[in-house]
N, C-alpha and C positions, 0 to 999 in steps of 0.2 A: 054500796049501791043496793038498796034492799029490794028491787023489782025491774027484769027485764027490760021492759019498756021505758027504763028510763035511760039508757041506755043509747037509744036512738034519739031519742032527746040531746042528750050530751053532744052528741054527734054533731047532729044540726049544727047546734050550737058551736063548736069548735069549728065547722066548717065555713059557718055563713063568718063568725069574725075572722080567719083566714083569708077569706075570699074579696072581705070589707077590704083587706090591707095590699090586693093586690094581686095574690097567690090561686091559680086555676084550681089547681090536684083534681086532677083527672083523677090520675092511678087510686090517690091515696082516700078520693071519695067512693070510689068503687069499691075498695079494700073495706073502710070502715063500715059500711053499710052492711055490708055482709059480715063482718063481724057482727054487727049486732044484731044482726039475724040469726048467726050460730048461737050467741048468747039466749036470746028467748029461745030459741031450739032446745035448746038443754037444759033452761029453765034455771039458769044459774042463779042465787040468792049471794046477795054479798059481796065486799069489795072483787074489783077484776086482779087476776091472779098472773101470774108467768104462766103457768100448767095451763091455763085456759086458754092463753094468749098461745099458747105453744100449739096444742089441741088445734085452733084453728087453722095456724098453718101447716100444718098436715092436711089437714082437708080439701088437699088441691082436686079442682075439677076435670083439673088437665092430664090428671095421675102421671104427672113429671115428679119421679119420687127422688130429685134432687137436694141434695144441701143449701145448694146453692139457691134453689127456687123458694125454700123457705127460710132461706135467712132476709131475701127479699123482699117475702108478704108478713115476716114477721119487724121488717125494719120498717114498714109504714104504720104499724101502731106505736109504734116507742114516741114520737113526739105528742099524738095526742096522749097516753098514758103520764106524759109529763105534764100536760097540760090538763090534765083530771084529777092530776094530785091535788093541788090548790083548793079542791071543793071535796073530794075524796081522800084523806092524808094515808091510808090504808092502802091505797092502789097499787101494786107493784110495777114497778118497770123492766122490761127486762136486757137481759144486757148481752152480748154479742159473743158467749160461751156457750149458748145454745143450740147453735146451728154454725156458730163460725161466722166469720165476715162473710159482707156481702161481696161478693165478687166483683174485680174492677172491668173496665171493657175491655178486651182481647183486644190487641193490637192491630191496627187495621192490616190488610195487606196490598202494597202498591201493585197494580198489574201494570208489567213495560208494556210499551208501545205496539210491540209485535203481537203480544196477548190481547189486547185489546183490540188490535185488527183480524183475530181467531175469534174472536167474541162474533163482531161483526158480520164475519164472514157465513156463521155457525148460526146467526140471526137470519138470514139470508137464508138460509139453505131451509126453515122452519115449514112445513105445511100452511095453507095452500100456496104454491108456488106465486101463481098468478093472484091471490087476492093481499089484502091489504096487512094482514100480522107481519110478515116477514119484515115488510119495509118499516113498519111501527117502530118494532124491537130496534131494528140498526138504526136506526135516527135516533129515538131515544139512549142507547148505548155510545153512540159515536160524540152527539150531542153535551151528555154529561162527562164524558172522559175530555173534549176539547173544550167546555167552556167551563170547567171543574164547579157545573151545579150539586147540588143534592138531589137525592133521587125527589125530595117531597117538592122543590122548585122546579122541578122539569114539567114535573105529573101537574103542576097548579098553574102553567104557562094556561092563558089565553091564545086565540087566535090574534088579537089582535096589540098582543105581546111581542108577538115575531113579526117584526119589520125587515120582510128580505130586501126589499126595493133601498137602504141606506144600508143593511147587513148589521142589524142593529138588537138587541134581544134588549126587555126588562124585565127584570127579576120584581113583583113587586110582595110586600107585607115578605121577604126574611128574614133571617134570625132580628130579633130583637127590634122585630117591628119595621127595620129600613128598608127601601127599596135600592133598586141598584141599576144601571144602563152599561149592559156589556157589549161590544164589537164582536163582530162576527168576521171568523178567518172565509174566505171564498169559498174554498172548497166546502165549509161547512155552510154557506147560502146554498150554493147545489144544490146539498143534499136533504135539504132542509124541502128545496120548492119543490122536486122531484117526490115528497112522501106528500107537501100537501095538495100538489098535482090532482096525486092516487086517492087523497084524504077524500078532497071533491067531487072527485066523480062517485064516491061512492056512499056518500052521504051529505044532505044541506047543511051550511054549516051559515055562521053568522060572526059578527066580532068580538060574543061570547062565550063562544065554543070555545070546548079546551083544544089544546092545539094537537095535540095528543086521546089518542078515543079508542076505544075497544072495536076488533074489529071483524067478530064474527058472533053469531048468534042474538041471544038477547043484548048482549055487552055491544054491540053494535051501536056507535055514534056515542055512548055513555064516557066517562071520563076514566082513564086507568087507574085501577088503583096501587099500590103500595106492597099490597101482598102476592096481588097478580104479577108486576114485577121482579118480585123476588122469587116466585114460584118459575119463573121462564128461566132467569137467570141461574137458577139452580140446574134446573134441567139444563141448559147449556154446558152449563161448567162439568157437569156430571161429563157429558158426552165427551168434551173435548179432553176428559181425562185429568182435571186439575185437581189437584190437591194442595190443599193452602195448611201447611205442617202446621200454626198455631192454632188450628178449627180442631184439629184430631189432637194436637197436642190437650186442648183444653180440655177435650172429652176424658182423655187420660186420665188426666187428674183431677176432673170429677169423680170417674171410678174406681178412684183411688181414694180420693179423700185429699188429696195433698196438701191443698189450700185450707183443709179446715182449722180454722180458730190463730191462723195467718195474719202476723200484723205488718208486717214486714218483710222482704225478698221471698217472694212468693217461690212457686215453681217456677213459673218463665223465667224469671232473674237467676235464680239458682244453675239455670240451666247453662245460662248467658255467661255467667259467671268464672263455671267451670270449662264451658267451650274457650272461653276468651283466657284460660290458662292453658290448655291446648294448644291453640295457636299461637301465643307468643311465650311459648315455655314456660311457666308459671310454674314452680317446685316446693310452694309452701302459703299457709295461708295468708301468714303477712305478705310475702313477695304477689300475692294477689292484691290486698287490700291498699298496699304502695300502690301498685300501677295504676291502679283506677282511681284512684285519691287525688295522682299524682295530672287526672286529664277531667275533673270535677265537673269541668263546664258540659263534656261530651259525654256524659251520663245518660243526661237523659235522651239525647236523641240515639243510643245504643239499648235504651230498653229501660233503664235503671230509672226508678221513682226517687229511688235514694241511696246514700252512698253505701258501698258493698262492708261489712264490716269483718272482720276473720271470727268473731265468735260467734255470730249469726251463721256465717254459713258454713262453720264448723258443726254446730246443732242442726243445720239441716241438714247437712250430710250426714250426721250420726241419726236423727231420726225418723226421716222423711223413707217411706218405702221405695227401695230401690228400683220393683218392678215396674214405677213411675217412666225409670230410664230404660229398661228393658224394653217396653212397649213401645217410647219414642224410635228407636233404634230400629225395631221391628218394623212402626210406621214406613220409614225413610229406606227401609235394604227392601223393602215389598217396592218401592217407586224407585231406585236404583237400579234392580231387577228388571222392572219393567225398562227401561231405560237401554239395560246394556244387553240386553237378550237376543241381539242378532248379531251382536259382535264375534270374529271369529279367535279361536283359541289357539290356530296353526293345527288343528285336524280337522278332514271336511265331513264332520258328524252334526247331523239334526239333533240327536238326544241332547238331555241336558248333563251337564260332566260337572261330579262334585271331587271335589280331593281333601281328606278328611285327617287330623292328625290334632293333636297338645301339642299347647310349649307350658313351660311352668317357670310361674314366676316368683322367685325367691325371699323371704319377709324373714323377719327375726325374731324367734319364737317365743321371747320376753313380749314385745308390742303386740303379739300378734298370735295367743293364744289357740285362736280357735281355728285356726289352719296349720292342723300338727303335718307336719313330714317327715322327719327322722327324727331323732332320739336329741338332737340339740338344732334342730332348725324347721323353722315353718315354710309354709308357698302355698301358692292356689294356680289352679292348672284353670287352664284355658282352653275348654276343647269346641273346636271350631271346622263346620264345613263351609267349605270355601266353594262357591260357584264360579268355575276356570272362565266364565264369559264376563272379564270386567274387574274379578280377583274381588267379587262382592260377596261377603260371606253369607251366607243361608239360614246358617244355625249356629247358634253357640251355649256353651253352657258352663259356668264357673262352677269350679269345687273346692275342696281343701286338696292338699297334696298327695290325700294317699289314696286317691281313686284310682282304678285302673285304669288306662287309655281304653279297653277292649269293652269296660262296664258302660261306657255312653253309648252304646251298639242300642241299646235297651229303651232309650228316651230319643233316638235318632227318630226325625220323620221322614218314611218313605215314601220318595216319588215313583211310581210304576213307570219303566222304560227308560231312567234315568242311570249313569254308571257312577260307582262309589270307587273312589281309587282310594286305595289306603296302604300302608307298611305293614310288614307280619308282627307289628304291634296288635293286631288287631284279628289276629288267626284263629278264629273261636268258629268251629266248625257248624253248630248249632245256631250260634244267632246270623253266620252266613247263611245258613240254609233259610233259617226267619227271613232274611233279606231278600233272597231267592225268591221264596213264597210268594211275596208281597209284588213280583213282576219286577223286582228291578237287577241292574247287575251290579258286579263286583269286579273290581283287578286288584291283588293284594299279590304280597311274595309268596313263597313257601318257605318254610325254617328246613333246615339240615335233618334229614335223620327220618325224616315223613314218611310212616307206612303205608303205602301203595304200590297196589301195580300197574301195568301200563294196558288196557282192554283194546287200542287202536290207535293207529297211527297217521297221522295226514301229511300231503308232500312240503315241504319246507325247500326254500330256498336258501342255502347255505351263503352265495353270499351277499344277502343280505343282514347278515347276522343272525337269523333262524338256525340254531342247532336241531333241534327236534320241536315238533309239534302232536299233542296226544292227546287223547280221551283217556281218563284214569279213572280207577275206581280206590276208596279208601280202606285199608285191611284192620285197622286198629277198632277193636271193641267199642269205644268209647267214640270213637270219631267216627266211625259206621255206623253209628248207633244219632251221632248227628248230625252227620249227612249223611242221607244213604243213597243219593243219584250219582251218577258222574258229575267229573269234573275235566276242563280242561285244563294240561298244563304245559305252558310255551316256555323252553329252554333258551335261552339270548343273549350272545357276547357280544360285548360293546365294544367296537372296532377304537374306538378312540383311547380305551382304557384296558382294554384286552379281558375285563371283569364279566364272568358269566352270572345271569342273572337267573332264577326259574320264576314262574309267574306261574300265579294261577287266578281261575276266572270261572265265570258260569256261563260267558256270552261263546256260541258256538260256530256264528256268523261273521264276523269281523275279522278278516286279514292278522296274521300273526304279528306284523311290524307294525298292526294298528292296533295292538294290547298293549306292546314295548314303548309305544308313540304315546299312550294312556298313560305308560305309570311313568313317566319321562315326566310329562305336566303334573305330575302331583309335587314336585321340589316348588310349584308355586306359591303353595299353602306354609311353606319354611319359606318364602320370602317375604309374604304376606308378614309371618310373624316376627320376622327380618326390621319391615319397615316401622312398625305402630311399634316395636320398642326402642328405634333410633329417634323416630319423631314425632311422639306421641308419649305422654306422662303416665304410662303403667308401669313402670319400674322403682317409682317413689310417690308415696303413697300422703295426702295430706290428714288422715284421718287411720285411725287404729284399730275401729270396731267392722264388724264382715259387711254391716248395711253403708261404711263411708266408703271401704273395699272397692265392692261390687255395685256402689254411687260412679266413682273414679271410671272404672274399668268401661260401663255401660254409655256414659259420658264421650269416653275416648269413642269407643265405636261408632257414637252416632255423630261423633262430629269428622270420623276417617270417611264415613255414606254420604254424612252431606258436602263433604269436597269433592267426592266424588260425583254426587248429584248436578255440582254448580258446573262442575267438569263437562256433562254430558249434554245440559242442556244450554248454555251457553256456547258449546264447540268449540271450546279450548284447547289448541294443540299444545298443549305443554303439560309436563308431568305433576301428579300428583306433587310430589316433593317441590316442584316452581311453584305451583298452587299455595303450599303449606308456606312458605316465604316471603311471596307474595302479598296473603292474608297477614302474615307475623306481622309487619313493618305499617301495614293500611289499616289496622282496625278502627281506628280514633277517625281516620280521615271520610270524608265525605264526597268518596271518588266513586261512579258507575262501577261496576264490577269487570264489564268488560274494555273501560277505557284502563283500568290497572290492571288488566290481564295485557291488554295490547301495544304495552310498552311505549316505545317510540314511534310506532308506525302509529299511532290512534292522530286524526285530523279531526279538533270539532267542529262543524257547519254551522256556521251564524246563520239564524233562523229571521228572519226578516220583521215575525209576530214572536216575541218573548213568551206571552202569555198562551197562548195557543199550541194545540198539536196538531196538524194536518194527518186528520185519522179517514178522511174521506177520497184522498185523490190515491188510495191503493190501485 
């Protein structure tokens, strides 16, 4: 193409015979024009090139410096490029290594019933009480959840649309041109005359007015738009605390990359994949690719585009970045957290209580090189704090075998006012006093043989099992040198097992039998690591290298938070372990969660309207 401007020519020209044949392209007439605006911009001479075509789409105005947004605005010039070859044979086209596929749509998220009357309600509560937005938002809200419009069919109702007097709505010009006549459940004629009641009095309306209107300011009597909308609705959900795990999940792996140049089992699948070996015990990559082979039809409503293959997602576990899973996992124990935070631990303390300890998990130092532990066997240790409200862990951090338990002192995050229970694995007199620094406390053992003396003594009740209780200071060189304050230290035999224990601690407030009653709960963080290696797949590994590893391990933990999650906010009296059971034997099936959680007692309520929710008569 020897001159710019010829360029927009083309365009035209590609556009108007598309357009002849039937095809709007909005998007992709707005994309082209502006390419050939960048092209005379830079005054390009000569066939159009990939690098040029590339150039452009970086050139976002939105500075979304995503992959994904340019594989986007660079997938709406590939067809015209293909169609400028035929006059241009020089033209390049470019192809989907440059920025990676385009991204598929994130899977919607259904909100129950109960959520959607929180929506409602949280519409409701909106500023100004008395004027007209509140009632807007919960009619339109309530409106599209019970008659399953789209938001763009609500927003394009007519007044004279809504027929409450038969309880009658028309949907007209959606998708693909048809019109539609839906019935209307009662409760939602209510709610319906009650907003246009309000609509009335406070602006003229006619029979083509939208039935729906803006209702403050200049937006006043004007029709809603689509973004306005979505901007309320945001704000909503923000407030009411929701988190919709595939929104953050996708962020994820945008900041990762994960999906790029993905043709096949993306991340979501991948994720799906290995959760759904999780729950129904799944110990090898065939024994995955049977089982879901084996239920083909139920693929896809479980997430899956296409069937799971074992060499597929044997390479994505070898090469996809692990910290993919680390950050999901993180997502889900930050809403877990929130969740279990006022749960009690059986001591009646405000602070927050962590109990901190390794297990190690043993590998075969042939397979499994790069996790040396002794001199003929590998492992990778697991160190984990565990938050004793809910047994939901906090922190964790995988290594090879030969780290020290006392070395993760170093990358722990401190909470200020928070207490760390630990074993005198973890005796390092120096990064306790770090700990200390930072405002927080400690209950750990003492080991035999400790150099100190005793500077004071406080009254103990003997029997309660309190031998002595003391202020200490430490005599040793090296260990007065890394802590140099006091310390206290509670002496403690255990009536039931006649074993005297010595503890020591920095907190100088808290009851003697409430230090003993602290390091008691730290055995929760060993049952913790009890349960996820009886029911949970980190003890056999489907993959060799440290990224399929610490794929597996990251995997497990975020699929132990999210039973725990469904656990919490469902209010499920039954154990983790019923839950994990439960899940085994349902996953294919297309049961509520909570009618398979409620066993025999669940009753279902024939609903009189099939198609309908009665989201209005709360």
């Amino acid at each position: 193409m020897s001159a710019p401007n010829l360029v927009q020519a083309r365009v035209d020209e590609y556009l108007a015979e598309r357009r002849h044949l039937g095809f709007e392209l909005r998007s992709m007439g707005l994309a082209l024009t502006s390419f050939a605006s960048y092209v005379a911009s830079v005054q390009h001479q000569g066939p159009l090139t990939v690098d040029l075509m590339a150039d452009w789409a970086r050139q976002d105005k939105a500075q979304i410096h995503k992959p994904g947004t340019k594989a986007r605005r660079l997938n709406l010039l590939r067809p015209f490029a293909r169609w400028l070859r035929q006059f241009e044979p020089l033209t390049e086209v470019p192809d989907e290594t440059i920025f990676g596929r385009v991204p598929g749509r994130v899977a919607p998220h259904i909100y129950r019933e109960d959520e959607i009357v929180e929506l409602m309600v949280a519409a409701r509560g909106m500023g100004p009480q008395d004027g007209l937005r509140p009632l807007t938002f919960a009619a339109l809200f309530g409106l599209i959840a019970s008659a399953g419009l789209r938001v763009s069919e609500a927003l394009s109702l007519l007044d004279a649309d809504v027929d409450l007097v038969n309880g009658s709505l028309t949907v007209r010009q959606a998708k693909f041109g048809k019109s539609r006549l839906l019935p209307l459940h009662p409760s939602t004629v209510a709610a319906l005359s009650r907003y246009r009641q309000m609509r009335n009095r406070q602006v003229h309306t006619t029979v083509e007015t939208p039935f729906f209107i803006g209702a403050r300011g200049r937006r006043l009597g004007r029709p809603l738009g689509e973004r306005q909308v979505h901007k309320v609705f945001i704000e909503l959900r923000d407030k009411l605390g929701w988190v919709v795990p595939w929104t953050s999940f996708a962020r994820i792996v945008e900041r990762r990359g994960g999906d790029s140049g993905v043709r096949v089992l993306n991340c979501t699948e991948q994720f799906r994949a290995m959760a759904f070996a999780q729950l129904t015990y799944r110990e090898s990559l065939r024994d995955i690719e049977i089982c879901l082979l084996s239920n083909q039809k139920k693929l896809y409503g479980m997430g899956f585009r296409t069937p799971v293959k074992r060499s597929t997602l044997a390479d994505a576990n070898e090469g996809r970045d692990w910290h993919i899973w680390e950050d999901l996992a993180m997502v889900l124990i930050r809403r877990a957290r929130k969740l279990y935070c006022k749960d009690s631990f059986g001591i009646d303390l405000d602070n927050t209580v962590y109990a901190l300890d390794a297990t190690t998990i043993d590998l075969c130092l042939s397979l499994f090189p790069w996790a040396p532990f002794r001199s003929t066997k590998a492992a990778v240790k697991m160190h984990t704090l565990l938050d004793l409200r809910g047994n939901i862990p906090a922190f964790i951090h995988i290594s090879d075998g030969k780290m020290g338990d006392v070395n993760v002192l170093d990358t722990l995050p401190i909470e200020a006012g928070a207490f760390y229970v630990m074993d005198r694995g973890y005796l390092d007199f120096a990064r306790l006093f770090a700990l200390h620094q930072a405002g927080a406390f400690f209950v750990t053992r003492a080991k035999r043989g400790m150099n100190a003396h005793r500077v004071r003594s406080m009254k103990a009740d003997r029997s309660t099992g309190i031998i002595c209780d003391q202020l200490i200071a430490l005599d040793g060189f090296y260990t007065q040198k890394g802590y140099p304050e006091q310390l206290r230290r509670v002496r403690f035999k255990d009536p039931e097992t006649g074993k005297t224990l010595v503890f020591l601690t920095n907190n100088t407030t808290l009851p003697a039998l409430t230090i003993a009653a602290l390091y008691k709960q730290r055995w929760q963080v060993e049952l913790f690591f009890k349960w996820i290696k009886q029911h949970l797949r980190i003890k056999r590994f489907i993959g060799n290298s440290e990224n399929a590893v610490k794929t597996q391990i990251w995997c497990a933990i975020a699929t132990y938070v999210l039973i725990a999650v469904v656990k919490k906010e469902l209010q499920i009296d039954a154990s983790l372990y019923t839950l994990l059971q439960i899940l085994s034997v349902s996953v294919f099936e297309k049961t509520p969660l909570s009618q398979a959680f409620a066993g025999g007692s669940y009753i279902s309520e024939p609903d009189p309207m099939h198609n309908q929710l009665n989201l209005f008569g709360f």
